[in-house]
C-alpha positions in Angstrom: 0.0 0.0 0.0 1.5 3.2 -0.9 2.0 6.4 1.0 -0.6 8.3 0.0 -3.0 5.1 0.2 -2.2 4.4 3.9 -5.0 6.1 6.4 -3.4 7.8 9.0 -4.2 5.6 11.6 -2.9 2.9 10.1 0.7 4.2 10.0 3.5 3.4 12.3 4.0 6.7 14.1 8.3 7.7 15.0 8.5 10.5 17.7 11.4 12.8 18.1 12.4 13.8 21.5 14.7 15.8 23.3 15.7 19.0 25.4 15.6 22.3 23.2 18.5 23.3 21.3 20.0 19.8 20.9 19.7 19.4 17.1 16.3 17.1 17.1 14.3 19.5 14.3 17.7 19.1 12.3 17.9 15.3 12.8 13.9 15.4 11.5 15.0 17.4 8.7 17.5 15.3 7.8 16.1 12.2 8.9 13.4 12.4 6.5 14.7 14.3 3.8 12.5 17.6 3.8 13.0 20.8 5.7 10.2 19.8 7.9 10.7 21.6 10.7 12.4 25.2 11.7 15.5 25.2 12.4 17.0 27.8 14.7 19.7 28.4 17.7 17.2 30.1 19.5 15.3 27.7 22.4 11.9 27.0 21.6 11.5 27.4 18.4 9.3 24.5 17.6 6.4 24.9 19.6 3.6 22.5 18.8 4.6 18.7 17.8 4.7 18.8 14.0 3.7 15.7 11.8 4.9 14.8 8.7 4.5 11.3 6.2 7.6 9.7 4.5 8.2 6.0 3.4 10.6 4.4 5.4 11.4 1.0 4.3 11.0 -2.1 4.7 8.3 -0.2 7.5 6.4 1.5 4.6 4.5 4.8 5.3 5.2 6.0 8.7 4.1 9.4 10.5 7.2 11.3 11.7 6.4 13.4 14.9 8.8 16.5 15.6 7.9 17.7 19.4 8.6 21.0 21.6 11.6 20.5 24.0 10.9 18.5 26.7 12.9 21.1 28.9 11.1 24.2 27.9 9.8 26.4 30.6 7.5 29.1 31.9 3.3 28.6 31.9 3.6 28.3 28.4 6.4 25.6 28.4 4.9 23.5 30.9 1.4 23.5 27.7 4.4 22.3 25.3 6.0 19.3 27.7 2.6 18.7 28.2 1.9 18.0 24.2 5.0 16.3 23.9 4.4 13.6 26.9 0.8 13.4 25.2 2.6 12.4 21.9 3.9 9.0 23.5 0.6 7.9 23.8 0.4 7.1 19.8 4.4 6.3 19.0 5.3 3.3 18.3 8.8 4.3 18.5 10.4 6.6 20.3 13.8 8.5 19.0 15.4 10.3 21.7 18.0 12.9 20.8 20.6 14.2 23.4 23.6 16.2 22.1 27.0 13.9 21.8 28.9 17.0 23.7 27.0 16.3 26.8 25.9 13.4 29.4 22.6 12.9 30.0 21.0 15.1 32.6 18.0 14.3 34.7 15.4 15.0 32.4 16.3 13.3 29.8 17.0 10.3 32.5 13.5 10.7 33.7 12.3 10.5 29.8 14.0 7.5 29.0 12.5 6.0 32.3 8.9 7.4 30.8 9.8 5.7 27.6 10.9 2.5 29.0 7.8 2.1 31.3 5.3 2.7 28.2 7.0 -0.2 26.3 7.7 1.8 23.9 10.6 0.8 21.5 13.2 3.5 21.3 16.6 4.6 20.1 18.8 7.5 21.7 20.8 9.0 19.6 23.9 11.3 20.4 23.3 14.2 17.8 26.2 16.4 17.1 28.6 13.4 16.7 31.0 16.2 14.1 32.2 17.9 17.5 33.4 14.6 19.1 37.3 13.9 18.6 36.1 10.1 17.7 32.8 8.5 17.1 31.6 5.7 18.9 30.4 2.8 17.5 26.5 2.2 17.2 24.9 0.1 20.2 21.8 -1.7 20.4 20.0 0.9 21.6 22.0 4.2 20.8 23.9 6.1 17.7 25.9 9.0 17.2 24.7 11.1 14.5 25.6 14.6 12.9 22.8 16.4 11.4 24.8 18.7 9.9 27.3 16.4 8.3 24.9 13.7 7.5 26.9 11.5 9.3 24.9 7.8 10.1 21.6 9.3 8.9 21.2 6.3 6.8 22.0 4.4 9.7 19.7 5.8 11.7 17.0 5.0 9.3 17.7 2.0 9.0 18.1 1.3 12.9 14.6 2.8 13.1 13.3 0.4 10.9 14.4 -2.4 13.0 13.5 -1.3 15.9 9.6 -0.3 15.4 9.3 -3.6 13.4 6.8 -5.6 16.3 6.1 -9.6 15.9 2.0 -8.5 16.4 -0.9 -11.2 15.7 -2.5 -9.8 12.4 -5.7 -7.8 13.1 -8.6 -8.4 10.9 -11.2 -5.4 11.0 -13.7 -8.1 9.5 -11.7 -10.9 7.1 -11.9 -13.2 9.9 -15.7 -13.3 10.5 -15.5 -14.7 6.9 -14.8 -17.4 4.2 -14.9 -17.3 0.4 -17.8 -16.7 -1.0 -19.6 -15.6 1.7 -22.0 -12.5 0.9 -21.9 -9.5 3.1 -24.3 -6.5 2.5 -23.2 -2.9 3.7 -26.0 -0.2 4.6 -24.7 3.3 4.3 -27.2 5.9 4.5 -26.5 9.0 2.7 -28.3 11.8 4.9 -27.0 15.4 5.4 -24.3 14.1 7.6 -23.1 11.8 5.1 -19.7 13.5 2.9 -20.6 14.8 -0.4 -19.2 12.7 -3.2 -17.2 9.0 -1.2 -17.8 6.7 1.4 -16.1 7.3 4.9 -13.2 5.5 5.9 -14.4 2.8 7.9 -16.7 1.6 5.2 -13.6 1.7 2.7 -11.8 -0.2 5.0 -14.5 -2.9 5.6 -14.9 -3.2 1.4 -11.3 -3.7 0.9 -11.2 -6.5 4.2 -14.3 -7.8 2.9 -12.6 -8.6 -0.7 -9.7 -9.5 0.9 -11.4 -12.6 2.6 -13.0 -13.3 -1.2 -16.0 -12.5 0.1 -18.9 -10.9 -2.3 -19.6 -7.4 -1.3 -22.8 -5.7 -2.1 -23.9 -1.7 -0.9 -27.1 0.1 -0.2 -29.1 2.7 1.5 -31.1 1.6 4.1 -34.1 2.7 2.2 -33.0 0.1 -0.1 -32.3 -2.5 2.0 -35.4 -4.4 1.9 -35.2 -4.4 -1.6 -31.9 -5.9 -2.0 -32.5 -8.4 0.5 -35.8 -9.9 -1.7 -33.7 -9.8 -4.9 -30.8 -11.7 -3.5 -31.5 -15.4 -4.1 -30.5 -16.8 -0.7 -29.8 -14.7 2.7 -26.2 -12.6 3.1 -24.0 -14.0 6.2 -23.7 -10.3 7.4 -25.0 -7.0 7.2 -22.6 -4.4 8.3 -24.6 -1.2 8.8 -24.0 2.6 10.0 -24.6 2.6 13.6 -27.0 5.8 13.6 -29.6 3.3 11.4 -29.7 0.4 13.6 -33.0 0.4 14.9 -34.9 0.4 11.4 -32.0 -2.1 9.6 -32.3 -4.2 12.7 -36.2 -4.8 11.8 -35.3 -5.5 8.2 -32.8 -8.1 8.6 -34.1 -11.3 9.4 -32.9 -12.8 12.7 -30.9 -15.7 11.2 -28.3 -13.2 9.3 -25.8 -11.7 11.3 -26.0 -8.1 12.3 -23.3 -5.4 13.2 -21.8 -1.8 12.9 -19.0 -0.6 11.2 -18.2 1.2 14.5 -18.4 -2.0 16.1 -15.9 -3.4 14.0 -13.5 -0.2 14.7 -14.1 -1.0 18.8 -12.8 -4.6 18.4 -9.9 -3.4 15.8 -8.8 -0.6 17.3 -9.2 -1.4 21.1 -10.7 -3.7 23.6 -14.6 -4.6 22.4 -15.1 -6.4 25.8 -14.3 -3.7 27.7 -16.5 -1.4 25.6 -19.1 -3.4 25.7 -18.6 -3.6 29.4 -19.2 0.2 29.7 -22.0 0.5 27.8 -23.9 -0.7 30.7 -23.3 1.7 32.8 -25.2 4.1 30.8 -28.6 2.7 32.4 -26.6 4.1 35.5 -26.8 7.7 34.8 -28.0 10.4 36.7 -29.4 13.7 36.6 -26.4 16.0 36.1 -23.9 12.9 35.7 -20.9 14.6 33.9 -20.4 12.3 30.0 -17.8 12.8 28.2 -18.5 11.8 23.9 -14.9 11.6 22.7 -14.0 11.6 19.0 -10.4 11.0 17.1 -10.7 13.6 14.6 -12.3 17.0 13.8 -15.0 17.9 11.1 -17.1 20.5 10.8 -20.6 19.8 12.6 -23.4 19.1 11.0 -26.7 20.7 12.8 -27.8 16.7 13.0 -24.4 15.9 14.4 -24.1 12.3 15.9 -22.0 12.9 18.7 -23.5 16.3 20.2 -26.8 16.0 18.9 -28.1 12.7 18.3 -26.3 10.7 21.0 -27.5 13.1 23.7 -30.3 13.1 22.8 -30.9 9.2 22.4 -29.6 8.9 26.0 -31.8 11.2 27.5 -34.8 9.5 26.0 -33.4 5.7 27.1 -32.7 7.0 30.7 -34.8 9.8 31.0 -32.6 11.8 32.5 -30.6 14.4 32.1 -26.4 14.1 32.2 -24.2 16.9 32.0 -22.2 16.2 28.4 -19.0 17.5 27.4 -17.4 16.9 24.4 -13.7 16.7 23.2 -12.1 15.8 19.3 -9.2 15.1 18.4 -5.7 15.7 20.2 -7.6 16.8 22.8 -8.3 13.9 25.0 -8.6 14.6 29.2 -5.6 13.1 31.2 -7.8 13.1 34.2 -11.1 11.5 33.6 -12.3 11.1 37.5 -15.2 13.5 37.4 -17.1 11.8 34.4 -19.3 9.0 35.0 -19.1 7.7 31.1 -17.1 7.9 28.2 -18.6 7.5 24.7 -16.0 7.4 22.4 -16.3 7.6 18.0 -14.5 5.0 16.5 -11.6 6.1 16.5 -10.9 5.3 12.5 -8.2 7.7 12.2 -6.6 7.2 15.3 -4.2 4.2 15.9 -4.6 1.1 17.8 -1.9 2.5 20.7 -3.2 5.7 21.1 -7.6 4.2 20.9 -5.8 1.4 23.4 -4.3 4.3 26.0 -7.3 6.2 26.3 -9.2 3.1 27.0 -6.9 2.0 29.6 -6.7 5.7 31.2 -10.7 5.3 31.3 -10.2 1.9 33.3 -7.5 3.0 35.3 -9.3 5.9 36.6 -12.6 3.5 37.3 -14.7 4.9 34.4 -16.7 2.9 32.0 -16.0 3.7 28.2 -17.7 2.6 25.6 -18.2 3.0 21.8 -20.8 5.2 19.6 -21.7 1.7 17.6 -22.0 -0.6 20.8 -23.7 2.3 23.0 -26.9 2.9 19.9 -26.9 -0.9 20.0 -27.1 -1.1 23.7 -29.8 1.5 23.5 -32.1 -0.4 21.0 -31.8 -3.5 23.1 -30.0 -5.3 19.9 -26.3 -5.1 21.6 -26.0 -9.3 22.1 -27.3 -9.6 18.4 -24.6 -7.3 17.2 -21.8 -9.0 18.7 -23.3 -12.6 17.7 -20.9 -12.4 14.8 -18.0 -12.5 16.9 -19.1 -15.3 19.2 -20.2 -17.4 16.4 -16.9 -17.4 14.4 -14.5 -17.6 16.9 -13.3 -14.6 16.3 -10.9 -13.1 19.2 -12.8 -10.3 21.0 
């Protein structure tokens, strides 16, 4: 899959790190070929973690990260390190720059100790190698480097490369549910909030799986679905629908075919489905003035019939007939502290990856609050939720 064919989340993401002033924007610049980042002697100069794609190979297409100095200072500063310790939530690899001139002071000490108890493959490399009277040799875990010379640059690269590589059990977003020849019928309605002119990513992604597993893929409306269904001359296996329609396609689809989401899917690919599934429950829970937080991975503009701050409030309010306090958050900006919620609805998470969906899971659970997911909550709601996950159960697919 080429660069520009590789959805964000799906990239292996390589963060730079490092005090200010130590070379780390040059070593980006040079690491990837581009003048990414600005380069200057004064402190501070890059100030917001900046993200660019490259091809690294054998990896592929990877997401570089460029971060503020984690020693930066003032109210201000202290924002920056924050952004920066937020970035190891999503790398998969962690690139630590220190200057060759210099040992390694207590912060950086206390980064590599951050790093370390994440799990987080790393390298720490000794930038400004050119001022050294002799260059050490590479170790398994560190490099000398010049960003201004060039020097081990390719090295580097290629030590990257090793290091993010990861012996993972393949993920399936749907492929295993399947066998060849099996027929599977998408519903994606096309209402106001649908985009003008494609398909969103999840359902791309479930097409291409779905082919993958030489299954026979077949798309609708949902105001079409009842016709499809009587022109088809025996029953689909599966009907993988948008969420925000299960209550009608639930009615259409006859009991004996198997029923889910595409956000579903996402919550068992991206994260932990029984622990989603989990939370959902504890929406029945809720209480007048309950503080819920609906969570989403990316940003868009909102429509006025907006699923997360329209339709899911509202939904919940008519299944417990109460009224919680919602807030809502997209993108980067995810809470640390979670204590005063009672729930967290989260998208998703299609264009985030698996490590960062997985973190702010596990910061739900270790703070004691349920999460769960748009597609397993509406499910929950309609009282279809053990119908939805049937699939899963019935194939032996890993939850």
């Amino acid at each position: 899959m080429s660069l520009n064919d590789t959805p964000s989340g799906e990239r292996l993401r390589i963060a730079f790190l490092g005090r200010r002033n130590v070379g780390k924007s040059s070593l980006v610049n040079a690491f990837t070929g581009q003048d990414l980042s600005i380069v200057s002697d004064t402190k501070g100069t890059t100030t917001d973690p900046v993200y660019k794609a490259m091809e690294l190979l054998p990896l592929g297409p990877v997401q570089i990260i460029d971060t503020p100095g984690f020693d930066d200072e003032g109210e201000l500063g202290a924002l920056r390190v924050r952004r920066t310790k937020q970035v190891l939530n999503k790398a998969d690899l962690a690139i630590l720059v220190a200057d060759a001139t210099q040992p390694l002071g207590p912060q950086e000490q206390e980064w590599l100790a951050l790093i370390r108890e994440r799990q987080i493959p790393f390298l720490l490399v000794w930038n400004k190698a050119d001022l050294l009277p002799a260059v050490p040799p590479p170790e398994e875990h560190a490099i000398w480097t010049s960003a201004q010379t060039g020097l081990h640059i390719h090295e580097l690269r290629e030590a990257a490369a090793k290091a993010a590589v990861q012996e993972q059990p393949e993920r399936h977003l749907v492929a295993d549910l399947l066998e060849t020849g099996d027929t599977v019928v998408l519903v994606v309605p096309l209402d106001g909030s649908a985009p003008k002119g494609r398909l969103i990513l999840p359902q791309q992604q479930t097409i291409r799986d779905c082919l993958e597993a030489g299954a026979c893929v077949m798309v609708c409306r949902d105001t079409e679905l009842p016709l499809l269904l009587d022109k088809l001359g025996q029953l689909p296996k599966l009907v993988i629908t948008d969420s925000q329609v299960f209550a009608s396609v639930s009615k259409m689809v006859p009991p004996s075919v198997w029923l889910t989401s595409f956000s579903i899917l996402m919550a068992r690919y991206k994260g932990d489905l029984a622990l989603t599934t989990q939370g959902a429950q504890a929406v029945s829970q809720l209480r007048d003035g309950d503080k819920v937080l609906i969570a989403e991975g990316c940003t868009h503009h909102r429509q006025c019939e907006d699923i997360g701050t329209v339709k899911l409030p509202r939904w919940v309010h008519k299944f417990t007939g109460v009224e919680p306090a919602f807030t809502f958050c997209s993108g980067r900006d995810f809470p640390e502290d979670l204590s005063e919620y009672k729930l967290v609805i989260h998208c998703g998470g299609c264009t985030l990856g698996e490590k960062e969906m997985k973190f702010r899971q596990r910061t739900a659970a270790d703070q004691g609050v349920p999460i769960t997911n748009y597609g397993i909550l509406i499910a929950y709601l309609n009282g279809i939720l053990p119908r939805t996950l049937e699939p899963f159960a019935a194939s032996g697919a890993p939850l």
